[in-house]
N, C-alpha and C positions, 0 to 999 in steps of 0.2 A: 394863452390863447389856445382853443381847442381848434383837431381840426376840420370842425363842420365851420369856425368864425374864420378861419382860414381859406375855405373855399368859396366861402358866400361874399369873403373881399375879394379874392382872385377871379372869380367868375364872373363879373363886370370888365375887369382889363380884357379876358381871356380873345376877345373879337377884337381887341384894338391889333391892327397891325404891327402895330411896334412893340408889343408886347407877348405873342402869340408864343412867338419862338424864346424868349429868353424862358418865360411862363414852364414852358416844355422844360425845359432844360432844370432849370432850379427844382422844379416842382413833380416829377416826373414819380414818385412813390403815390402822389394825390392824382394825380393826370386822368383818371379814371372818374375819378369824386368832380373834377372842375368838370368834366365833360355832360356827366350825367346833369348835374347841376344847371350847366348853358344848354343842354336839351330839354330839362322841364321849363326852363324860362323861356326857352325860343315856341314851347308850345302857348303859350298865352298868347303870343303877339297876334292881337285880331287879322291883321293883313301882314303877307311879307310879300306882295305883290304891288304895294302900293307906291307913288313916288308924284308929290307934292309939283307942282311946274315951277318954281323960283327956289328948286335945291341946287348947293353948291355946286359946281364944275369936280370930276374929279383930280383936278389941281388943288383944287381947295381942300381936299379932305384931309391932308394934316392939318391944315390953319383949323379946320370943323372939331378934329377930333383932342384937341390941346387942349388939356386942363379936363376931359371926359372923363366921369370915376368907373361909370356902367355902360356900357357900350350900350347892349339891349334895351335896356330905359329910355336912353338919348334918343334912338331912331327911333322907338314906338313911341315915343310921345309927339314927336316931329312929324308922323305917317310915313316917314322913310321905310316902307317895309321891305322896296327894291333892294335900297342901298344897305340895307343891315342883312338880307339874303346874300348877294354879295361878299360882305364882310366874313360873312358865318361859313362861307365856303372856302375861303382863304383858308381864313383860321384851319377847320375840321380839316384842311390839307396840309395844312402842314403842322397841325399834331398829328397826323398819321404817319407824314413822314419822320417825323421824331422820334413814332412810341407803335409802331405799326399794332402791337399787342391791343389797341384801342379798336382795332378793328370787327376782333370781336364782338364791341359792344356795337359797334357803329351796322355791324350786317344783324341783330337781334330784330323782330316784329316790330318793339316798340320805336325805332329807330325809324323804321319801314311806314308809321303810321304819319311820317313827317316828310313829305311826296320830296320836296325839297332839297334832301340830301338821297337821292336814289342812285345820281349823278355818280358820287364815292364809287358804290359797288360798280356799276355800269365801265364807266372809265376806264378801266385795266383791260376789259375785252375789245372798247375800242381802239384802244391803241396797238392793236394787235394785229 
């Protein structure tokens, strides 16, 4: 298996909660490749603003996300674009706190062209 077939299966889990962090962890030489990779997919999703009115409780979001292969697929095909915004901030948090060296990428333009995660940079001044 090469590892562009290695990223393109990883980069489905990578938004699953329960997977974010072991992901980092095992995977942390590619961590850079998974990132780029859940950044040009999170750019397709027509809406991540959007949120269907008979979605789950967030109680329910493990029972939702069990047996999920693609995170990003799952909510863009659902119109969950809230609840996979959301998702996608978890995650990019805490692979930063994994791999902070992601940062790099994550403060780059094209990062910047995704209003969505502005939050990332912002945050550290906040807490200030």
């Amino acid at each position: 298996m090469t590892e562009d077939e290695v990223v393109n299966v990883l980069v489905g889990v990578f938004l699953h909660p329960s997977y974010t962090i072991p992901l980092m962890g095992c995977f942390r030489p590619i961590a850079q490749h998974i990132v780029d990779k859940a950044v040009a997919l999170l750019r397709l999703v027509p809406n991540l603003r959007s949120i269907p009115e008979d979605t789950a409780g967030e109680d329910d979001r493990d029972k939702v996300l069990d047996g999920i292969v693609n995170v990003i697929e799952f909510y863009s095909q659902q119109g969950r674009g809230l609840d996979l915004h959301e998702l996608t901030c978890l995650a990019f948090c805490r692979a930063l706190d994994m791999a902070p060296f992601l940062l790099r990428f994550l403060s780059s333009p094209v990062f910047f062209s995704i209003a969505m995660f502005i939050f990332v940079l912002v945050l550290p001044f906040c807490a200030k």
